[in-house]
C-alpha positions as CSV (number, residue, x, y, z in Angstrom):
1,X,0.0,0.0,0.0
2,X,1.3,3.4,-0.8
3,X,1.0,5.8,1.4
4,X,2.5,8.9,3.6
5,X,2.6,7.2,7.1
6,X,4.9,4.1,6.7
7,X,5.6,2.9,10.2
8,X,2.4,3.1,12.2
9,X,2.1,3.3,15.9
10,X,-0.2,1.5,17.6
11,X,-1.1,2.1,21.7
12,X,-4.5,0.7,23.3
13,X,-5.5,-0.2,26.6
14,X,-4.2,-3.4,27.6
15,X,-6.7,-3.7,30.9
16,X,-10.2,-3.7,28.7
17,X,-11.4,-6.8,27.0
18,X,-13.2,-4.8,24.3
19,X,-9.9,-3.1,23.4
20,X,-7.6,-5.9,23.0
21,X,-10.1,-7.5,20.6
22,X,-10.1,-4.6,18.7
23,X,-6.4,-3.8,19.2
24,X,-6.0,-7.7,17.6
25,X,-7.9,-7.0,14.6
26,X,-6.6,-4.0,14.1
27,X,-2.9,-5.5,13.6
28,X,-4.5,-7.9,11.4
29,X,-5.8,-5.6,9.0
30,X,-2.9,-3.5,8.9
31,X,-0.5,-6.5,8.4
32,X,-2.9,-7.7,5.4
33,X,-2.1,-4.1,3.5
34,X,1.7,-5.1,4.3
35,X,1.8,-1.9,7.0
36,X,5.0,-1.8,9.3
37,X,3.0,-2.1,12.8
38,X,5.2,-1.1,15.9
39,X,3.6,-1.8,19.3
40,X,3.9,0.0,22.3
41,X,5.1,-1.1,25.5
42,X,2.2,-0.6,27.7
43,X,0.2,-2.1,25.4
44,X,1.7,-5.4,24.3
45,X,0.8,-7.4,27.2
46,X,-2.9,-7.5,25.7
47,X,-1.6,-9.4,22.8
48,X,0.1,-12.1,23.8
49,X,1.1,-13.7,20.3
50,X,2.2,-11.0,18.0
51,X,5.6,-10.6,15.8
52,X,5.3,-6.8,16.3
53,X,8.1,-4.9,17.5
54,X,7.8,-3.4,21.1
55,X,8.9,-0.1,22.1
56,X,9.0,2.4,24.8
57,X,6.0,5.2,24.2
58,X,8.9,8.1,23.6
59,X,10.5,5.6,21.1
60,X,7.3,4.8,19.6
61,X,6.8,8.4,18.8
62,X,10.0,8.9,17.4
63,X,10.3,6.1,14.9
64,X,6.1,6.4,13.8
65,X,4.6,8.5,11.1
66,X,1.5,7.9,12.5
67,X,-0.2,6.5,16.0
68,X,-3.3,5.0,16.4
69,X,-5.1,5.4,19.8
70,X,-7.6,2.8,20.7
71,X,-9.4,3.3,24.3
72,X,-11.3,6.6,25.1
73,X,-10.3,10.3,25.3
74,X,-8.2,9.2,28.6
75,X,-5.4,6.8,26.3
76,X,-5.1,9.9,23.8
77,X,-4.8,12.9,26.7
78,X,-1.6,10.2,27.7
79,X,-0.3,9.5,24.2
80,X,-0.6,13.3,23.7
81,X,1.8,14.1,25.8
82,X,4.8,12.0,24.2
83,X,3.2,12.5,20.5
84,X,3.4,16.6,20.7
85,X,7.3,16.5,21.4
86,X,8.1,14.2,18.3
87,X,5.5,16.2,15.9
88,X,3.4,12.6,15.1
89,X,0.7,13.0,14.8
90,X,-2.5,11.1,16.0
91,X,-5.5,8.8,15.4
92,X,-8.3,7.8,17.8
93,X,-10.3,4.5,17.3
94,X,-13.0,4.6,20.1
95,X,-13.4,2.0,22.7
96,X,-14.2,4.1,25.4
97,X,-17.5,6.2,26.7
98,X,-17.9,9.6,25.0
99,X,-14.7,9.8,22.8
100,X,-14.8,13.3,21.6
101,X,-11.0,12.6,20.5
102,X,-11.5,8.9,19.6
103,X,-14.3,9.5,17.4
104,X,-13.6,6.7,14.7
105,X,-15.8,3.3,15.5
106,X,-14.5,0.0,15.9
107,X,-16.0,-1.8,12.9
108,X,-15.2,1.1,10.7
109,X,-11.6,-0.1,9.8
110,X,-12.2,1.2,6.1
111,X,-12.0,4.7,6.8
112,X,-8.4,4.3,8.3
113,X,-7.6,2.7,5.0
114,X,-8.9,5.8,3.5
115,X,-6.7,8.1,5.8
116,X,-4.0,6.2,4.9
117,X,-4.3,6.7,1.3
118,X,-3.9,10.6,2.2
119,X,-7.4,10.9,2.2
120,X,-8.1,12.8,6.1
121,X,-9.0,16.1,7.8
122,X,-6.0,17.4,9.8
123,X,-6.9,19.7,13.3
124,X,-4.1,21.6,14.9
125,X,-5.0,21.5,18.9
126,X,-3.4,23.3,21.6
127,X,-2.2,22.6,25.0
128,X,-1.6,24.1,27.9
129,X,2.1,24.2,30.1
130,X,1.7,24.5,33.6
131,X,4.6,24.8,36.4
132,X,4.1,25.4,40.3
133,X,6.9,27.8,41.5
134,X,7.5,28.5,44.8
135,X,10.9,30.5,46.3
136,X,12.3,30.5,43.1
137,X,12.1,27.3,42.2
138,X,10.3,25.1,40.7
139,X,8.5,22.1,41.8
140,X,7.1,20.6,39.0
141,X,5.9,21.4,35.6
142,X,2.9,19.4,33.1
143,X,1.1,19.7,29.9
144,X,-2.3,19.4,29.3
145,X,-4.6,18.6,26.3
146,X,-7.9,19.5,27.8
147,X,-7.4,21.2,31.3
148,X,-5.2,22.5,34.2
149,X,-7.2,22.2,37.6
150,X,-6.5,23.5,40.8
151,X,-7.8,21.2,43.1
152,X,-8.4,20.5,47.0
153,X,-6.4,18.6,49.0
154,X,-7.6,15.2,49.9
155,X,-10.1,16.6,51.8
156,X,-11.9,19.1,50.3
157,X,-11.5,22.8,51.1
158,X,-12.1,26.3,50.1
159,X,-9.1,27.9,49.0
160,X,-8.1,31.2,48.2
161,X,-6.0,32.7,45.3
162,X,-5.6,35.6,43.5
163,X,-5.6,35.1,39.4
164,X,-3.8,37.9,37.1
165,X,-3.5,37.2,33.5
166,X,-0.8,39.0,31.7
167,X,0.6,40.5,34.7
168,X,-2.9,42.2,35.3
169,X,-4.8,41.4,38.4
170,X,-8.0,39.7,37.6
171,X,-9.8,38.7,40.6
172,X,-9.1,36.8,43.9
173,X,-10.8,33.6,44.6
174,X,-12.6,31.7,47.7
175,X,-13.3,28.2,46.0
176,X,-13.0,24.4,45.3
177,X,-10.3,25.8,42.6
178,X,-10.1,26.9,39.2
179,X,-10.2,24.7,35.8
180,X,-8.1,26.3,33.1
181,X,-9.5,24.6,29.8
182,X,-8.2,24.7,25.9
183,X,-11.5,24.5,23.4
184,X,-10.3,20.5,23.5
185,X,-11.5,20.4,26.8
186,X,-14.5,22.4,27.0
187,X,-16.5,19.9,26.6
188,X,-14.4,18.1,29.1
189,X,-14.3,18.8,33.3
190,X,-15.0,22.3,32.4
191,X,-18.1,21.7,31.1
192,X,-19.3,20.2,34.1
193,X,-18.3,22.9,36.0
194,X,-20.4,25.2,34.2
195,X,-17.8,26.1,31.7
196,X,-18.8,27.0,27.8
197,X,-18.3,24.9,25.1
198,X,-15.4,26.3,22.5
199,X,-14.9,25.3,18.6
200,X,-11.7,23.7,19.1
201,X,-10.4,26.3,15.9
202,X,-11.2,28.9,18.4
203,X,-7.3,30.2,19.7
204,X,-9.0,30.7,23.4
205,X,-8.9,29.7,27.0
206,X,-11.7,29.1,29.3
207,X,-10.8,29.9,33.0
208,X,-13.8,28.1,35.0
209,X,-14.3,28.3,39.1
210,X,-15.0,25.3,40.6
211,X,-18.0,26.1,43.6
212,X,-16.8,30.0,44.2
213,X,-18.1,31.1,47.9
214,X,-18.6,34.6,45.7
215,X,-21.8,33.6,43.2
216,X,-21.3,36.2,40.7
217,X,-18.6,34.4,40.2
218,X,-18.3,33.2,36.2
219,X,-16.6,31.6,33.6
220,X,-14.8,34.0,31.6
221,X,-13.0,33.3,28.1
222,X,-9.5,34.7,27.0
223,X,-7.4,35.2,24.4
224,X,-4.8,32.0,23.8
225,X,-1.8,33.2,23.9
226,X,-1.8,34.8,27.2
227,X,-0.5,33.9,30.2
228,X,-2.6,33.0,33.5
229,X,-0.8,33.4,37.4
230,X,-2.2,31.7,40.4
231,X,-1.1,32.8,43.1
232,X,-1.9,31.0,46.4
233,X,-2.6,32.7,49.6
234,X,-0.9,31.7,52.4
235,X,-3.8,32.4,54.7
236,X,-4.7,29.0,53.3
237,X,-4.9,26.2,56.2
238,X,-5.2,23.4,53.6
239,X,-2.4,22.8,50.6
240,X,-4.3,22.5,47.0
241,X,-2.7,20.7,43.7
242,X,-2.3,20.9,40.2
243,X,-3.9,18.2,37.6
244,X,-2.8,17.9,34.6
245,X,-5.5,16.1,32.5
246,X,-6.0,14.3,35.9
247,X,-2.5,12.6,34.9
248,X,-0.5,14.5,37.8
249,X,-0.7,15.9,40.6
250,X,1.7,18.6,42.0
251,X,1.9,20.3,44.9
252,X,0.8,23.5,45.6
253,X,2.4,25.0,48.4
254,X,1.4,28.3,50.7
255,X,2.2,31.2,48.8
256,X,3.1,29.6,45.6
257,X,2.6,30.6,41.9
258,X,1.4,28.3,39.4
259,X,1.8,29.7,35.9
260,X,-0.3,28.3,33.1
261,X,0.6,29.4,29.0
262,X,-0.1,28.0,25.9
263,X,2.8,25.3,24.7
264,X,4.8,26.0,21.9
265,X,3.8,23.2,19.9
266,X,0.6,21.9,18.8
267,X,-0.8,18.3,18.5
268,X,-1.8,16.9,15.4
269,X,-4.9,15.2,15.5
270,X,-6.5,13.3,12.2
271,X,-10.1,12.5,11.8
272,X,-11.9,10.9,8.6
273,X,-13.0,13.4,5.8
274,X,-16.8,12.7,7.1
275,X,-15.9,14.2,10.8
276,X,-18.5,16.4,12.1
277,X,-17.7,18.2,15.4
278,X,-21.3,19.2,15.8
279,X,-22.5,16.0,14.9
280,X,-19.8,14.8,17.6
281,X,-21.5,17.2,19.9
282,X,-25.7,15.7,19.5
283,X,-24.6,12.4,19.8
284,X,-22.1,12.6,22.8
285,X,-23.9,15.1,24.5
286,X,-27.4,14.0,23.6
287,X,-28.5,17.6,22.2
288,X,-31.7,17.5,19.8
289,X,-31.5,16.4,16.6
290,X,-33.1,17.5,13.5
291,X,-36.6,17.7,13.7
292,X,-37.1,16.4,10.2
């Protein structure tokens, strides 16, 4: 078969039944159109019997033209992460809940034969880069696809904070916390907290407060490429954290700054030429359909 990506990528979830079986018949039908499958490391143990080659997800990224995702939203927020640094870019095949990301169906192996023809609808997405500093240093730094929360401790807390954006004070907070959102995840944990839902061609950020003590307290949307400050109050008696996509969690502590900007690379994400994001939006979110 002739085609752009040569060496595909393939990561799944290894713990879910559903997903192996597809993650087996998708190696099949590559290997039938004489594809050079490489299998990542996390992921293997769901096939037992395979002749694939088994690497490392960094070294997956840097040897693929192309990965394919299979699992929900969750396994491509984690492949994100490694894929964005090596410029490969990515496919979701959905074998979890909603799958806003993952949005091509298991049965529907034709249309990745189409996108592998060159046939495809590129989106450039965002994230976000978030590092805690506190004294100078600093503690720990993510990225995130869909959102950057600010969180209670294990027990949950008000906190208080003060938010500038570009070095302009904003507002100070008495909350659960903040979510800091891309337009990829809008329709993610900010949406639950109230948040709006962005086109994810919009260049925007959605800061959301989680439970504010002060009502009038609202969502408000900014401009991309600016750059958000948290600072926590040490009149705090409880430490918050920082999630990343709900991958990590740093600590946040008394009188620290957590700094949130856009990252300086995008992600790549492919989807068939018959993607609809507002179709995507009816059927995941159960809005009305057409009346006739």
């Amino acid at each position: 078969m002739n085609s752009q990506f040569k060496t595909l990528g393939i990561v799944g979830r290894h713990r879910n039944q559903q997903a192996a079986e597809t993650l087996q018949e998708l190696i099949q039908y590559l290997s039938a159109l004489n594809l050079n499958c490489l299998l990542d490391s996390e992921t293997a143990p769901a096939i037992p019997n395979h002749d694939l080659q088994v690497l490392s997800r960094p070294e997956l990224c840097q040897k693929a033209d192309l990965l394919i995702v299979i699992g929900g939203d969750g396994n491509l927020l984690h492949t994100a992460r490694d894929a964005v640094y090596h410029h490969v870019p990515v496919l979701g095949i959905n074998r979890g809940r909603l799958g806003f990301l993952t949005d091509i169906l298991p049965n529907r192996f034709d249309k990745i034969k189409t996108i592998l023809e060159g046939d495809y609808i590129l989106e450039k997405r965002f994230l976000l880069e978030a590092s805690v500093i506190h004294q100078d240093r600093v503690l720990g730094s993510d990225l995130a696809l869909n959102e950057v929360a600010l969180i209670p401790s294990s027990v949950p807390h008000m906190t208080e904070f003060e938010i500038y954006i570009n070095n302009q004070f904003v507002c100070s907070q008495d909350s659960d916390g903040v979510i800091i959102a891309t337009p990829t995840g809008s329709t993610a944990y900010a949406l639950s907290g109230g948040g709006p839902i962005l086109h994810p061609k919009l260049d925007a950020i959605v800061i959301v407060p989680m439970f504010p003590h002060t009502l009038s307290m609202r969502p408000i949307v900014i401009e991309g490429n600016q750059t958000v400050d948290i600072f926590i109050s040490k009149n705090n008696t409880a430490q918050p954290r920082l999630a990343c996509d709900s991958h990590q969690l740093i600590e946040t502590p008394l009188g620290s700054r957590i700094q949130i900007k856009k990252f300086k690379q995008h992600l790549d994400l492919i989807h068939p030429t018959d993607y609809d994001y507002y179709e995507s939006l009816r059927s995941k979110l159960q809005w009305g359909r057409k009346l006739s």
